[in-house]
C-alpha positions, 0 to 999 in steps of 0.5 A: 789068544783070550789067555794072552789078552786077559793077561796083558789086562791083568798086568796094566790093571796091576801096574796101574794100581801099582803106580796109584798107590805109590803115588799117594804113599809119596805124596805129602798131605801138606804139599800141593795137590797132585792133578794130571793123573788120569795115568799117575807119573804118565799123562803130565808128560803127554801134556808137556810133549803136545805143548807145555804153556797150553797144558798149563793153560788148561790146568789152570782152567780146569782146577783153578788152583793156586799151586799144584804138583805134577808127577812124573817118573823120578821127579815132582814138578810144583807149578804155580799159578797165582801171581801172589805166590811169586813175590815169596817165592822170588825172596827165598833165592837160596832155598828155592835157587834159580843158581843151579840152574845156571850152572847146568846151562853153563855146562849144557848149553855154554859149553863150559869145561870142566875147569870153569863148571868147577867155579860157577858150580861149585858147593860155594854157589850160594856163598856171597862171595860165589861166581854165580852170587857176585855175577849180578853185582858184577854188572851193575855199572853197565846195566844200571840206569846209567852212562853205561846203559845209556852208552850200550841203548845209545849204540843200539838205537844208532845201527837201527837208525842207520838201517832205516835210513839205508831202507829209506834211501833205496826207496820204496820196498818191499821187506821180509819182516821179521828177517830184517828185524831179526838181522838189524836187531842182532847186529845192534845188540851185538855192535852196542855189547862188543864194539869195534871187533864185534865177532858177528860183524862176520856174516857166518858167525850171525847165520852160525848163531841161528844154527844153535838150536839145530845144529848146536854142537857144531855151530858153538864149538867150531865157530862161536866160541873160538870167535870169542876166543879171539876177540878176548885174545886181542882185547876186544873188550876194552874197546866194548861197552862197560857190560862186556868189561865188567862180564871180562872183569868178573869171570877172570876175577874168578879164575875163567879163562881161555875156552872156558871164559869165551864160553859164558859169552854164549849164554849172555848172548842167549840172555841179551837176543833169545827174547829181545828180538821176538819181542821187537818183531811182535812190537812193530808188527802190532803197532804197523798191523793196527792204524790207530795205534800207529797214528797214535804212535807217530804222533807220539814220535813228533813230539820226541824230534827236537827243533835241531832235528836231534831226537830226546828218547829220554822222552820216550817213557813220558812222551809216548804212552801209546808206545810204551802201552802196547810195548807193555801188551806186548810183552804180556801176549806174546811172552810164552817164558817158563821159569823154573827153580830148584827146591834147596831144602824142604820149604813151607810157601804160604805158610801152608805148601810143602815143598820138598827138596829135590822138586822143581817148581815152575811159572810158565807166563801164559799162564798168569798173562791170560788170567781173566781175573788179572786182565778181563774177560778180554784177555785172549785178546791183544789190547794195548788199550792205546787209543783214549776212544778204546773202551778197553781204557776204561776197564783195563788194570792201571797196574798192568806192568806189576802182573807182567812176566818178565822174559826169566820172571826174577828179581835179581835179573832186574838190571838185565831186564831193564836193558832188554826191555828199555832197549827193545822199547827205544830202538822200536820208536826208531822207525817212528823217530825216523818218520818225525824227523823227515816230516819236521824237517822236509814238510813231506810225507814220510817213507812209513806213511798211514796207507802203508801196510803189512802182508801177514800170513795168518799162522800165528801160533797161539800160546794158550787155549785164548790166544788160540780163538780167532787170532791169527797166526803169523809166519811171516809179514812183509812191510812196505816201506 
């Protein structure tokens, strides 16, 4: 028995050596210093398993390194934490290339065959001319300031005024919030992209949606893609907004066509709802869960209706400094984003990290979002620095929009992200607009008023080490309206 033990000794004695050794003999002087080794190749995937955004949290913390490496078995992962590395990284676009990652999810989560992972993966990818190259470009016209961005908000903010006012008439009530956030926020995105024939009009197609996650391979097979399918086949875009033509545009220009085009309407659904819709409920619930921030809010909101009781969100930026501040906080606190790239080619960063072709570099939000060198000692908690008689005014960074992450953290997805972010933000203000306008217009109270509340269930789940001391953490919360 004390033979078998000693020799199950030797041989993780011998194996771990083994690995340590193999470690530093493939680990270049020049690149980032490997941490999270404690077992080489191993401990960083215990860290990732048990939580991805806390580990690197922690790492941060504890190293306080600007970039580092993590090994594990077969690939090297570079994570960056210093947010003047990121700006260099984001111009080298073709050696280290967000494309190929692309064109996985085009065949992983997509669903495109073998045809059209021809074209958006081809060898080509980085050529100027590429599907993936030219995609950006493609959309411009619609996600550009714009009549076309315009026309796509301006479609968006009407369901959601619609669904307010339907709130309104049925009085007063009680409602699962981030349930109704979730639906009316989807069937705005939806209606605003697609139009008339928008596929999701079919309840089974929006709860299909849900189901991706869980039951995905059904769900985007059986129901999703045939759906688009469908809609293209009966020209469902010419009656959609400028994006869903120019996106029909792009990939036919390409060559995609059937299955193959109906696919890629899954991953703009993913870009346009996988973030949006979380970031929408975490703005209401902050601003209705804070009273000062809402009085302010509301205030805000009364100077938006105008004297025939039409509102000027083109106001919204100028106007409402209080909303877009904790549209900002928002974003900052609750964004748990991970943004990965693949290195092309080995590359020096900084003129002084290697970074060897074949690795992955990655950011991860919370990691930059709860940096107390960025954002103060206070940075694990939510502060929208809203209200002028907040202390925190004083203090907190006026360049706060520069050092935030957003939802993919890429430069070349700027259009896309001004769609989602100026979206999310105008639509949010519809409640707000809402009680302006019952208020000028009647002289009453209106149906949002200041004793009204949420009922949140502490359950929260924090996404750092800071967000987790003394914060709630939210399942659930429930408006009363």
């Amino acid at each position: 028995m004390a033979t078998g033990f000693t020799l199950v000794l030797g041989f993780l004695g011998a194996a771990y050596a083994f690995f340590a050794i193999l470690l530093r003999l493939t680990q270049h002087s020049k690149e980032p210093p490997v941490i999270a080794k404690t077992i080489p190749f191993i401990s960083p995937l215990f860290g990732f398993v048990h939580g991805m955004q806390n580990f690197l949290v922690k790492l941060r913390d504890q190293y306080d390194l600007p970039i580092y490496t993590l090994r594990m078995p077969g690939q090297r992962v570079y994570i960056v934490n210093s947010l003047s590395l990121i700006p260099q990284i984001q111009k080298q676009i073709k050696t280290i290339a967000f494309a190929p990652i692309e064109a996985q999810a085009a065949d992983a989560v997509m669903g495109v065959g073998p045809a059209g992972n021809a074209i958006i993966g081809s060898e080509r990818m980085f050529e100027h001319d590429s599907y993936l190259s030219t995609f950006v470009p493609s959309t411009q016209p619609a996600l550009s300031p714009g009549p076309g961005l315009d026309a796509i908000n301006g479609a968006a903010i009407r369901h959601i005024s619609n669904a307010m006012k339907m709130v309104a008439e049925s009085g007063p009530t009680t409602i699962e919030l981030f349930a109704w956030v979730r639906h009316e926020f989807f069937m705005a995105t939806t209606e605003s992209i697609y139009g008339p024939k928008n596929p999701f009009r079919d309840p089974k197609l929006e709860q299909a949606w849900y189901l991706l996650a869980r039951k995905g391979l059904h769900a985007r097979e059986q129901l999703l893609i045939p759906a688009f399918e469908q809609y293209f086949a009966e020209n469902g875009h010419l009656q959609g907004s400028v994006l869903v033509q120019c996106r029909y545009k792009h990939n036919t220009g390409h060559g995609l066509r059937g299955r193959d085009l109906a696919a890629t309407e899954i991953g703009q659904m993913v870009a346009s709802l996988a973030n949006s819709i979380p970031a929408a409920f975490w703005l209401v619930y902050h601003i209705f869960s804070d009273p000062a921030v809402l009085r302010e809010c509301r205030e805000e909101a009364k100077q938006l209706v105008q004297a025939d009781g039409d509102v000027d969100l083109a106001k919204v930026k100028s106007a409402c400094p209080v909303l877009l501040s904790t549209w900002q906080e928002t974003l900052r606190y609750m964004h748990i984003g991970i943004a990965a790239r693949v290195i092309m080619e080995d590359v020096i960063l900084d003129n002084q990290y290697l970074l060897k072709k074949g690795a992955t570099l990655m950011t991860a939000a919370p990691v930059q979002h709860t940096d107390p060198s960025l954002w103060g000692a206070d940075s694990g908690n939510f502060q929208p620095s809203a209200v002028p008689s907040d202390p925190w005014c004083k203090t907190y960074k006026p360049c706060r929009i520069s050092r935030i992450r957003w939802w993919n953290g890429a430069l070349p997805r700027a259009p896309l992200r001004y769609h989602r972010g100026h979206g999310v933000r105008d639509t949010d203000a519809t409640p707000l607009r809402h009680e302006a306008c019952n208020r000028r217009q009647v002289g009453e109270p209106a149906q949002v008023c200041s004793h009204d509340y949420i009922y949140a269930t502490p359950q929260r789940r924090g996404t750092s080490s800071n967000h987790a001391k003394g914060q709630p953490k939210i399942r659930g919360a429930l408006l009363r309206l």
